[in-house]
MDTraj code that builds the backbone (N, CA, C; nanometers):
import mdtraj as md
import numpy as np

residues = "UNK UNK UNK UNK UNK UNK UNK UNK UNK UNK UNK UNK UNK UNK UNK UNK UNK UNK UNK UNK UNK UNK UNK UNK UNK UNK UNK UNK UNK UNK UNK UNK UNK UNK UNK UNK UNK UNK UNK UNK UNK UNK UNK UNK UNK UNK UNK UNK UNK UNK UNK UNK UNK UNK UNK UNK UNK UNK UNK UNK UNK UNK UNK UNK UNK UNK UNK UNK UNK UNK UNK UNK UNK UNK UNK UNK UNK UNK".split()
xyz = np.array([
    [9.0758, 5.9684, 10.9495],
    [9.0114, 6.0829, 11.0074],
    [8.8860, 6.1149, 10.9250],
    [8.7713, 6.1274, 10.9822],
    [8.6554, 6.1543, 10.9332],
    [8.6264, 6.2809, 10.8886],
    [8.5532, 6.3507, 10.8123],
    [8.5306, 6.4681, 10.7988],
    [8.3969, 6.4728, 10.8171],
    [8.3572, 6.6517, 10.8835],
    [8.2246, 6.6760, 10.8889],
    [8.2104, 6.8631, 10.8031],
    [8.0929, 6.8398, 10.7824],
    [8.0642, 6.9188, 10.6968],
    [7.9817, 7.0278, 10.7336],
    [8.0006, 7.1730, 10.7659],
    [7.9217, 7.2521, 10.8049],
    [7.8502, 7.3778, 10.7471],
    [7.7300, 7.4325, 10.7564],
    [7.6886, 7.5837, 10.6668],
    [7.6854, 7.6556, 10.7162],
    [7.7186, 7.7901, 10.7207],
    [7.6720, 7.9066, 10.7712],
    [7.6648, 8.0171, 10.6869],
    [7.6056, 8.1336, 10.7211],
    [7.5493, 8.2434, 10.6530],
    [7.6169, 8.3884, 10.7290],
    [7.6481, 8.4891, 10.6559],
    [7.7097, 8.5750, 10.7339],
    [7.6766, 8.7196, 10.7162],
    [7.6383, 8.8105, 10.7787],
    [7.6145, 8.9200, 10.7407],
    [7.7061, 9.0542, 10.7818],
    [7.7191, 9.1151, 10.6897],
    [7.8133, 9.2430, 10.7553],
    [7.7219, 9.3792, 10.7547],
    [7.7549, 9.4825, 10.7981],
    [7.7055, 9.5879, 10.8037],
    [7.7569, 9.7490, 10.8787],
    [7.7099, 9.8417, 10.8909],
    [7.7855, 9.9688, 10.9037],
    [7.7055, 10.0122, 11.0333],
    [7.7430, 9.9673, 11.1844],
    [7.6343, 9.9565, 11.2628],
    [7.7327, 10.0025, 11.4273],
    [7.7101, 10.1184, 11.4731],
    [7.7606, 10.1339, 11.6032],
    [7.7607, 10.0341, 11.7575],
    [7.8347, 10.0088, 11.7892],
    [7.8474, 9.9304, 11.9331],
    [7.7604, 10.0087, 12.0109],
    [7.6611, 9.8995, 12.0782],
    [7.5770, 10.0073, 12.2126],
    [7.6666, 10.0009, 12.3214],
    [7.8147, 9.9714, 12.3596],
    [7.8902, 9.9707, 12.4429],
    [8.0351, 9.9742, 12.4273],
    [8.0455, 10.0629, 12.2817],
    [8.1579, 10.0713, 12.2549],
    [8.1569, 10.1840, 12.1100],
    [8.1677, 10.3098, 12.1248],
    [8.0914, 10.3796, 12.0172],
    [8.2333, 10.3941, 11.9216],
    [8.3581, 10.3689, 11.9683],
    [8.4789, 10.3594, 11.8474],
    [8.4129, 10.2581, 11.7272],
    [8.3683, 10.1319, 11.7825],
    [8.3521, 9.9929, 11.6757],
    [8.2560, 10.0447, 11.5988],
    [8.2314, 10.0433, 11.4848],
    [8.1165, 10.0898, 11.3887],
    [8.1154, 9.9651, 11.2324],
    [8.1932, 9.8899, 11.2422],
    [8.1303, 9.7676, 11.1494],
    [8.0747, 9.6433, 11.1981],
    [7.9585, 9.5797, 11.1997],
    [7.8820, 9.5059, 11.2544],
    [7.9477, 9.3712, 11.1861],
    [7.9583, 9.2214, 11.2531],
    [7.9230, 9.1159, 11.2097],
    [7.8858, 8.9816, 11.2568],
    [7.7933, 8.9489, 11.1938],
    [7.7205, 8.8135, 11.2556],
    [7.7124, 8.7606, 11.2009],
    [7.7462, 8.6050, 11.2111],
    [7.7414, 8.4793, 11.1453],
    [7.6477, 8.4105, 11.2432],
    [7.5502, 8.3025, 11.1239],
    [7.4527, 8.2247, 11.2135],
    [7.4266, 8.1089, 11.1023],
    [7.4031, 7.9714, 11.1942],
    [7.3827, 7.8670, 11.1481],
    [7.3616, 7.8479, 11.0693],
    [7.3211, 7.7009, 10.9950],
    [7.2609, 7.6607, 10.8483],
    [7.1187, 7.6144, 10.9100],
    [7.1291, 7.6117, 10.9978],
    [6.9848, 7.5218, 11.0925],
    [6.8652, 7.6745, 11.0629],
    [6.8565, 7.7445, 10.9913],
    [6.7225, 7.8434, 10.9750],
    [6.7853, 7.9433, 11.0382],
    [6.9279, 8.0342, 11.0931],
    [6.9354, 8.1459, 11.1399],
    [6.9624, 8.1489, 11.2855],
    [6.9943, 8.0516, 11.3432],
    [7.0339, 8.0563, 11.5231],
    [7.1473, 8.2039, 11.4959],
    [7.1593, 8.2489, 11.6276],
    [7.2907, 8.3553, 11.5705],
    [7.3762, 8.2490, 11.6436],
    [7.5516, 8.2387, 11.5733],
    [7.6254, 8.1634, 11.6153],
    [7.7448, 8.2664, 11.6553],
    [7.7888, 8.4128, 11.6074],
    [7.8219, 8.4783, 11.6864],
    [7.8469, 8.5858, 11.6046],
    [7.8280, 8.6852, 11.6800],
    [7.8495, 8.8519, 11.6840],
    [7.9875, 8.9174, 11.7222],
    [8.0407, 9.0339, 11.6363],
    [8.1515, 9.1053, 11.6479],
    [8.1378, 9.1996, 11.5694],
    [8.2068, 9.3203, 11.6401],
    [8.1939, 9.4298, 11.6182],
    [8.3562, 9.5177, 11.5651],
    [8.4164, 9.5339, 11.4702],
    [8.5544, 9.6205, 11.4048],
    [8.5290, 9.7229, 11.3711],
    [8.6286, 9.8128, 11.4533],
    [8.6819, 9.9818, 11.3922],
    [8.6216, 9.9834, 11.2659],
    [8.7140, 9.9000, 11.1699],
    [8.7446, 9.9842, 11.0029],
    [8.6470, 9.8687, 10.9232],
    [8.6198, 9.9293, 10.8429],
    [8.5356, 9.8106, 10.7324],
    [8.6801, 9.7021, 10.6919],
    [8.7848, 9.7606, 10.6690],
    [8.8977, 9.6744, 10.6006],
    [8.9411, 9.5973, 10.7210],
    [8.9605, 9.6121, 10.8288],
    [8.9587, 9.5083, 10.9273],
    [8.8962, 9.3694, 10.9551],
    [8.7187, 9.4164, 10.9085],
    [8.6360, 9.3675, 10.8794],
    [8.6405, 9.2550, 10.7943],
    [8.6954, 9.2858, 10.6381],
    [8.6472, 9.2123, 10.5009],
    [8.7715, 9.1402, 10.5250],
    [8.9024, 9.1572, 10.6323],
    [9.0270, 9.0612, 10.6526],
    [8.9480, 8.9622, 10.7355],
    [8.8968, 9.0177, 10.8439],
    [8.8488, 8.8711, 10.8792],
    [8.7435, 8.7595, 10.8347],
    [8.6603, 8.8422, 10.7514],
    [8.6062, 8.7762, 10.6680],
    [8.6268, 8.6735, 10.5737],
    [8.7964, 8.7273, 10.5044],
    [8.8576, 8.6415, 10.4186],
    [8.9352, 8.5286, 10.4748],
    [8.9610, 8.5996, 10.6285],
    [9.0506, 8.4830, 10.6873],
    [8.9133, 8.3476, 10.7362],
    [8.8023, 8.3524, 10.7969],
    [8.6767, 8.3095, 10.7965],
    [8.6463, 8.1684, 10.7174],
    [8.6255, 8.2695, 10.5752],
    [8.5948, 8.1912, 10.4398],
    [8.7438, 8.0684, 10.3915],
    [8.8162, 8.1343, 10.4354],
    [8.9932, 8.0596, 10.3863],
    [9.0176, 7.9476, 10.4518],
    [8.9949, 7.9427, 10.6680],
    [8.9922, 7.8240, 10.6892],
    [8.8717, 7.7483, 10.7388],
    [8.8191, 7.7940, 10.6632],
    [8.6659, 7.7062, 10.6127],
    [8.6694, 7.6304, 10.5607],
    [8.7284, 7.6561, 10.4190],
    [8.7226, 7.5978, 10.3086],
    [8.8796, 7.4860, 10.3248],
    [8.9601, 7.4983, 10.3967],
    [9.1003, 7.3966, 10.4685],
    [9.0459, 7.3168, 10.5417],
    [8.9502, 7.3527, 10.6025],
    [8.8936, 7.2345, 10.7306],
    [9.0239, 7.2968, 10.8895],
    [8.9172, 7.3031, 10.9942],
    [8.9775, 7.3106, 11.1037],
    [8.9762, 7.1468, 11.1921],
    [9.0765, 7.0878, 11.2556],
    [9.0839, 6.9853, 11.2967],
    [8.9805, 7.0073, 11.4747],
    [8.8914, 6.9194, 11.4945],
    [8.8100, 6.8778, 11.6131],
    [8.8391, 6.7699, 11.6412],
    [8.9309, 6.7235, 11.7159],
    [8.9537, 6.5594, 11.8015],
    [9.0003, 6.4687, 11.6671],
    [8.9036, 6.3931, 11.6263],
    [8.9392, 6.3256, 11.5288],
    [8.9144, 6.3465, 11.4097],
    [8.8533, 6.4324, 11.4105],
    [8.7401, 6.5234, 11.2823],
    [8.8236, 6.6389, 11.2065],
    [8.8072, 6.6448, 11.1184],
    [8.8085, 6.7569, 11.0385],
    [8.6878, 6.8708, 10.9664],
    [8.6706, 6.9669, 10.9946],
    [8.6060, 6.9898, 10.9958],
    [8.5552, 7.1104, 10.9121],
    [8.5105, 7.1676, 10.8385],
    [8.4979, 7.1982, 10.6736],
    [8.3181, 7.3157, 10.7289],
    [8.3601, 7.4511, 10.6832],
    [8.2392, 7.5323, 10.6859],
    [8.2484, 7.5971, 10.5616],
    [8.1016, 7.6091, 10.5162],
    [8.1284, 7.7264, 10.3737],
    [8.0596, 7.8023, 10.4423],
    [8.0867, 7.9685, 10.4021],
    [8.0007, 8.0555, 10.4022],
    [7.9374, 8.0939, 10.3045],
    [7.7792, 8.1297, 10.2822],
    [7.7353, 8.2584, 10.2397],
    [7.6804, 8.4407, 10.2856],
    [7.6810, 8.4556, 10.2126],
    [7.6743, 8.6280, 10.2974],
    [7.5420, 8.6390, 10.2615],
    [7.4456, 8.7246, 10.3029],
    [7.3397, 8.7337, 10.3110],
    [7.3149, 8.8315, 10.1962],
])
top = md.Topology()
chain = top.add_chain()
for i, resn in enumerate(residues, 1):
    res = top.add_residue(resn, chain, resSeq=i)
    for name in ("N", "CA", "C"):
        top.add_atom(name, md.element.get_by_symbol(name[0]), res)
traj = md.Trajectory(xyz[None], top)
C-alpha cells in the first residue's frame, strides 16, 4: 500500500453564522496549494471546536485509508 502525503493550514476564530446565529466559533481549513478554502464549519462552544480540532490533527497524523492509499495530512494553524 502506497502512501500519500498531504498539507493543510487551519484557522479558528470567534465569528457568528450569517444563517445560524446559535454557532459563534468559526473554522476553515484550506490547502497547501497557496490557500484554496478546502472547507468551512461553524460550532456552538469554542471546546467543541478545539475537540474537533484535536480529533483533525490525530487522524492526520494515523493516515486515513483512500482505495489503496493511505493517506497522511499535517496541519498548521495560522
Amino acid at each position: 500500500m502506497a502512501n500519500s502525503f498531504n498539507k493543510c493550514s487551519y484557522t479558528a476564530k470567534r465569528e457568528t453564522s450569517q444563517y445560524n446565529k446559535r454557532m459563534k466559533w468559526h473554522l476553515e481549513t484550506f490547502r497547501g496549494d497557496g490557500g484554496s478554502l478546502y472547507s468551512s464549519q461553524y460550532f456552538k462552544t469554542q471546546k467543541e471546536m478545539n475537540q474537533h480540532i484535536e480529533r483533525m490533527i490525530y487522524s492526520g497524523k494515523e493516515g486515513f485509508p483512500i482505495g489503496n492509499y493511505l493517506s497522511f495530512t499535517e496541519y498548521t494553524q495560522i
